[in-house]
N, C-alpha and C positions, 0 to 999 in steps of 0.2 A: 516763638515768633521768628520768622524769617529775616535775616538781616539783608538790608538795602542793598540791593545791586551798585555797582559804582561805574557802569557804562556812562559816558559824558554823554548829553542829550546832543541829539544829531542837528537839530532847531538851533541852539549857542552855537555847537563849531560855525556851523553854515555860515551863520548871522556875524559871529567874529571874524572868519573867512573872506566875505563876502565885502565887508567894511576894509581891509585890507588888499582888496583887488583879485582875490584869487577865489576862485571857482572847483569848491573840492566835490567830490564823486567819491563816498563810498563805498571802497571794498568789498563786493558781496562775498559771502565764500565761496563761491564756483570761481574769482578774479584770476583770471590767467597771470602766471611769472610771465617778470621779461625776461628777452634772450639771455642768455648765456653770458657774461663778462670776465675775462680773464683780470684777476687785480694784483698776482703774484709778479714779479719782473721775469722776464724773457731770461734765457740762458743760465739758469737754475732749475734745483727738482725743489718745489715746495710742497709739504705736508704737514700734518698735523694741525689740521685746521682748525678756530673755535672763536664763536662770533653772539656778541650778546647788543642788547639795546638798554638804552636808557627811557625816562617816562616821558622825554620832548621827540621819540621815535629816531633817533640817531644811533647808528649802530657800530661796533667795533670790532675791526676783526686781527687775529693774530693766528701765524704760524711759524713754523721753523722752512727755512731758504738752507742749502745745502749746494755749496759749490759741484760742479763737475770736475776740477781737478786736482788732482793729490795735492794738500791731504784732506782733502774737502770736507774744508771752513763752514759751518754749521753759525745760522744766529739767527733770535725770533724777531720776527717783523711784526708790523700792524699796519694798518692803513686805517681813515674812519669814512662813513658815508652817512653824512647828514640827513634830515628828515625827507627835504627836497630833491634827495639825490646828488648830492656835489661829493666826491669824491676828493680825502684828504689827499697827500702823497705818501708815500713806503716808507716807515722810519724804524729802523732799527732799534730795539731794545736792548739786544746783549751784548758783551765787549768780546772782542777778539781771545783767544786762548782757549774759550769753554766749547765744550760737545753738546747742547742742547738738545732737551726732546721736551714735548706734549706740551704746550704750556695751555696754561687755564687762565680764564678771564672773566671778570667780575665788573659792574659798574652800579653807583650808585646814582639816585633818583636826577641828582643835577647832571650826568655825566661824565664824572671824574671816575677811573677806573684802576685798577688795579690787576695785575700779571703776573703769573708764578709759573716759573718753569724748575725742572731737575737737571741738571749739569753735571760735569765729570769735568773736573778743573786739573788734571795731572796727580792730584792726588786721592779725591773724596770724591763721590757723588753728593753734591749736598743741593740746595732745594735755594732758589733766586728768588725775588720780587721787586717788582718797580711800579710805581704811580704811575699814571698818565693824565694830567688835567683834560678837563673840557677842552680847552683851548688845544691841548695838544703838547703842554710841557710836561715834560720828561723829569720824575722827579729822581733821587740816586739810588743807586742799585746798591740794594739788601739782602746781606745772605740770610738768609732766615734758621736755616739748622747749623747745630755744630760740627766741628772740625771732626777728625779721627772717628765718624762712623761714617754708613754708607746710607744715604738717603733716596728713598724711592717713589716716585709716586708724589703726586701733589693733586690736593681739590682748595679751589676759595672760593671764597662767599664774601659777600659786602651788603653793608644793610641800606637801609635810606639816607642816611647821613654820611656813611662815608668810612664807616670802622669797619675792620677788614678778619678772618679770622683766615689761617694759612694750616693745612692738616698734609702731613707726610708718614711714611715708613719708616721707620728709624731701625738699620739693620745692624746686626753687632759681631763681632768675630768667634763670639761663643753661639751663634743660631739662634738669638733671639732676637725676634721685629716685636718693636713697641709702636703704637699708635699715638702720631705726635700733635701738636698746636700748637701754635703761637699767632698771639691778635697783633694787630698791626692800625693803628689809629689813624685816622684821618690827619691828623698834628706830624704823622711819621714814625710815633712811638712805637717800639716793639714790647710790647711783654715779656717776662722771660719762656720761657717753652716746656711744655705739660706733657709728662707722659699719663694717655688718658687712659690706658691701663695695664697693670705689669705683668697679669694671668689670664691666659694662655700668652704664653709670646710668642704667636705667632701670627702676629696682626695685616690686615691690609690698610690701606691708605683710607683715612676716615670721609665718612662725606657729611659734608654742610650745608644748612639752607636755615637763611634768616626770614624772622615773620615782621612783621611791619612795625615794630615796637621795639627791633631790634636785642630782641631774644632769638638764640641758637640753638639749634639740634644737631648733634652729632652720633654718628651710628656708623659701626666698623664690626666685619665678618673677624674672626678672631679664631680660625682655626674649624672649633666644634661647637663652638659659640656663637651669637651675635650679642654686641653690648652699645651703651647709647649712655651718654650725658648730655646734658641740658646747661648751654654756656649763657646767662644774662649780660644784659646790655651795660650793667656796673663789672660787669669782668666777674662774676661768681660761678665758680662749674659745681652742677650737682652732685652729687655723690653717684657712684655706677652703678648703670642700670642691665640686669642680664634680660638681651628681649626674646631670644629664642626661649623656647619649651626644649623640658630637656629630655627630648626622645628619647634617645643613644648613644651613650658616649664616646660613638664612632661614626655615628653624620657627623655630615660637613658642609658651611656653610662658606657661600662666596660674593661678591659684590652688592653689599649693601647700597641702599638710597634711601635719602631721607627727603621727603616733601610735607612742607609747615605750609598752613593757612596763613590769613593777616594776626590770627589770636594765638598763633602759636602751637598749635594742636598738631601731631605731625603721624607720619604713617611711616614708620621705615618696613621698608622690604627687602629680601632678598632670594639669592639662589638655594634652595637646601637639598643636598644629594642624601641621600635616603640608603643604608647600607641593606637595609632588610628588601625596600621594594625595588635596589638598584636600578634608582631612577632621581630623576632632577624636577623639580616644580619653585614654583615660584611662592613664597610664604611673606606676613608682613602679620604687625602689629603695630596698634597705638601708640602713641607715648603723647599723655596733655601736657598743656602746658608748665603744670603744678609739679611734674614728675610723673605722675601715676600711670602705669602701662598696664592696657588694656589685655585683652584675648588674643593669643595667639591666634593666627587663620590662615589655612589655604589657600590661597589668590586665585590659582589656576587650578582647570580641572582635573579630575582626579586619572583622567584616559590622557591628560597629556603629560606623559612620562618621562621626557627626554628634552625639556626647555634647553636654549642654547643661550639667548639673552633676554634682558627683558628692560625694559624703561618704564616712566611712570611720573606724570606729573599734576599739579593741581592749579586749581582758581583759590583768591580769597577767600573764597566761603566756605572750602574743603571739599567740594567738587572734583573728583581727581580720575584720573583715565591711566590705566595699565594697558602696557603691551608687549609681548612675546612673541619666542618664531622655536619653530621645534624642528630638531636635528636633524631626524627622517625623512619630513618632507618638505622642508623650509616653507610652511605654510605658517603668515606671520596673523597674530589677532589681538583683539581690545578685549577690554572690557571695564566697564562703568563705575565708581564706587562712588557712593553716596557719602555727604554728612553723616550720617547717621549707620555708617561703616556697614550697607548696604551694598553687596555684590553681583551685578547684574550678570545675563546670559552673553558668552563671549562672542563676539563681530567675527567672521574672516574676512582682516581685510586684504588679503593678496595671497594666491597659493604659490608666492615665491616674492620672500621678504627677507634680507638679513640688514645687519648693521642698523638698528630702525631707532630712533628718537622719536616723542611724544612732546609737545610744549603749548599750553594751553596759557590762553590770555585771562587777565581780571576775573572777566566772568564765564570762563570756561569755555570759548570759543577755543577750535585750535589747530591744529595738523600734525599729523603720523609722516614722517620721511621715512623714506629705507629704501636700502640697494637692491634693484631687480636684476633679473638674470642678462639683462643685456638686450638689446637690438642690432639685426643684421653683424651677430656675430663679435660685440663686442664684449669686450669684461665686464662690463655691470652697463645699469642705467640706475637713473636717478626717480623716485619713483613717489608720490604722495596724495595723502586723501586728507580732504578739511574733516573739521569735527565742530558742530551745532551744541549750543550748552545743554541741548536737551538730549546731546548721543546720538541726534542723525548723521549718517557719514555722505560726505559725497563722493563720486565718483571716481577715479583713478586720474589723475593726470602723470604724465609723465613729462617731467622736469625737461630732461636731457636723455637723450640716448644711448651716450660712451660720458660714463663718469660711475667712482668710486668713492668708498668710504663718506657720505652726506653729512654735512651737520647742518644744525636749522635753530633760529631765532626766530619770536615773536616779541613784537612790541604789545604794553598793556591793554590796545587794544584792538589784539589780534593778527595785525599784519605780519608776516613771515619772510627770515630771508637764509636760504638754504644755502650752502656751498659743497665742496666737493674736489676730487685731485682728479684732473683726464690728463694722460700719461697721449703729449704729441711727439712727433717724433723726433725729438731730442729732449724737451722739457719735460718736466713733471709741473703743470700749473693749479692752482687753486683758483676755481670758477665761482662765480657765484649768479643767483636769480632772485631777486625780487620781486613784492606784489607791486602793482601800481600805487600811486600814491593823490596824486593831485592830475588835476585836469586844466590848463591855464592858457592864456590867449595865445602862448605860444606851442600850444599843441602837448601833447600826454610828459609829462616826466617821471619815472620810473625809477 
């Protein structure tokens, strides 16, 4: 039997809407972004952009700010932008002395959110984290790995409540990267920190995604391996799971992803370079909830030989949309996978796509970003197509014209808010565009 859709009936918003004075107009997916808004501060380079939403549609965004003058002082920001569009102001996360990069952002169903960047403190690269209430208080900065190795790489995930699970590189003076964790509680509590496995040491940074029950999936490329444990919502990690087939003991495997449904059921995938058909595609398997992994499978087709990246995300139901761009001709495409680990014929959707994210709402609504070759001669544009839970794409909008590196949030249901670095001529700023949102007697807010 099919399980219930969880789109909220359009009839209640209106009728709740409407008793509150406000007059809303649903997003169709063709809704045009608003312009362009710069939300970085003037006379800095910012980059390293990463922006998620919570279930009241309020979103958060964090990157790293980098002085222009020796010895330029480095520290991640955020800003938040409420449902209606109101715009928090710029508050700094990180303390003076560290070298920050990439940080990652997570938010739970109330709002409250959690931050993890990697640092270089004068002595260690090690791995930071900080709260952020709803409100916007700052709770105290945690280091989260230990001293005397060199930490690389960080992904977090937060579940509905609020518990937090923190996954890094743990690199060592003798050449071995172990795959690390530590949960991080809603209360503040740290855990102590798991190596999730100590063969092949030669791990990447693991990636996480919790299911709505706040059960975890974890899955990390591991040299010539790919391997996955299963973290429960009482803090229990499974025993290790090998997901790759074991073709050759000289493939190699790179950038794992894991995407869980609401029950847990997960699909991780990843890059596998192939020594015989010296070639790249894209490969994934099951992992249930129970532990049990499924068949190993080809994701992409057999003529596309030379995959560069790929993304890949799901709805509750396990609904989920893969996507790819290949080296030769930067022609980026989809493709559809079913519940029922059903792989449909692959979309082109642009014959010139890189850097691309996939992020699909509840019920599978969603949109493909990625960087186009550019307009009237600049370094990229910004470039996206909606996606229909039933796989229809729409059309090509183009975001922006002069903008790089994209990244893109959807709220549960369905709205998107894309950003991006445009290099003016001093700054480096992070832009961002949103879909509309409400329609009110004071005319559209965005």
């Amino acid at each position: 039997m099919a399980r219930p859709r969880t789109r909220r009936s359009v009839a209640i918003i209106a009728l709740a809407l409407s008793l509150a004075g406000v007059v809303p107009i649903p997003a169709p997916a063709s809704a045009a972004f608003s312009q362009p808004l710069s939300i970085s501060p003037a006379g800095y380079d910012s980059y390293d952009q990463q922006q998620t939403y919570d279930r009241q549609g309020d979103a958060l965004f964090v990157w790293v700010r980098e002085s222009h003058t020796y010895p330029h002082p480095r520290y991640v920001e955020f800003k938040s932008r409420s449902y209606n569009g109101r715009w928090g102001t710029t508050t700094t996360l990180s303390p003076a002395g560290q070298a920050p990069h990439s940080p990652q952002v997570a938010v739970d169903d109330d709002g409250d959110a959690i931050v993890a960047w990697r640092a270089y403190n004068g002595v260690d690269n090690s791995i930071y984290a900080r709260r952020i209430s709803k409100s916007g208080i700052l709770g105290p900065l945690i280091t989260v790995s230990a001293g005397g190795v060199q930490a690389h790489g960080t992904n977090v995930a937060i579940d509905s409540d609020g518990d937090a699970v923190v996954t890094w590189a743990e690199w060592h003076d003798d050449g071995r990267v172990f795959p690390m964790m530590r949960r991080y509680s809603r209360s503040g509590s740290l855990s102590p920190a798991v190596v999730l496995a100590s063969t092949p040491s030669d791990a990447e940074t693991p990636a996480v995604a919790y299911d709505r029950d706040g059960d975890a999936v974890l899955a990390w490329a591991n040299d010539n391996v790919v391997q996955a444990r299963t973290l429960g919502a009482d803090g229990t990690i499974s025993e290790l799971k090998t997901v790759s087939a074991p073709l050759s003991p000289i493939d190699r495997h790179f950038t794992a992803k894991v995407t869980v449904d609401r029950d847990g059921d997960a699909l991780v995938t990843w890059r596998h370079w192939s020594d015989q058909g010296q070639s790249t595609s894209v490969w994934g398997r099951w992992v249930a909830r129970d532990g049990t992994v499924g068949n190993v499978r080809q994701l992409t087709p057999a003529l596309h030989t030379d995959v560069v990246n790929h993304s890949v995300a799901g709805d509750l139901d396990g609904d989920m949309l893969l996507t790819w761009d290949l080296f030769s001709t930067g022609h980026l495409y989809a493709v559809a996978i079913s519940p029922a680990q059903t792989v449909g014929q692959p979309v082109l959707l642009s014959t010139w796509g890189r850097l691309h994210s996939v992020r699909l709402d509840d019920d599978g609504d969603g949109i493909v970003v990625w960087q186009g070759k550019g307009l009237n001669n600049s370094v990229g544009s910004v470039e996206a197509r909606r996606v229909t839970r039933s796989g229809t794409f729409g059309t090509t909008e183009v975001i922006v014209g002069i903008g790089v590196d994209p990244t893109v949030a959807v709220t549960h249901e369905g709205r998107a808010a894309v950003a991006w670095e445009r290099r003016f001529q001093v700054d480096l700023q992070i832009q961002v565009s949103v879909d509309p949102y409400f329609v009110t007697t004071q005319g559209i807010r965005s």
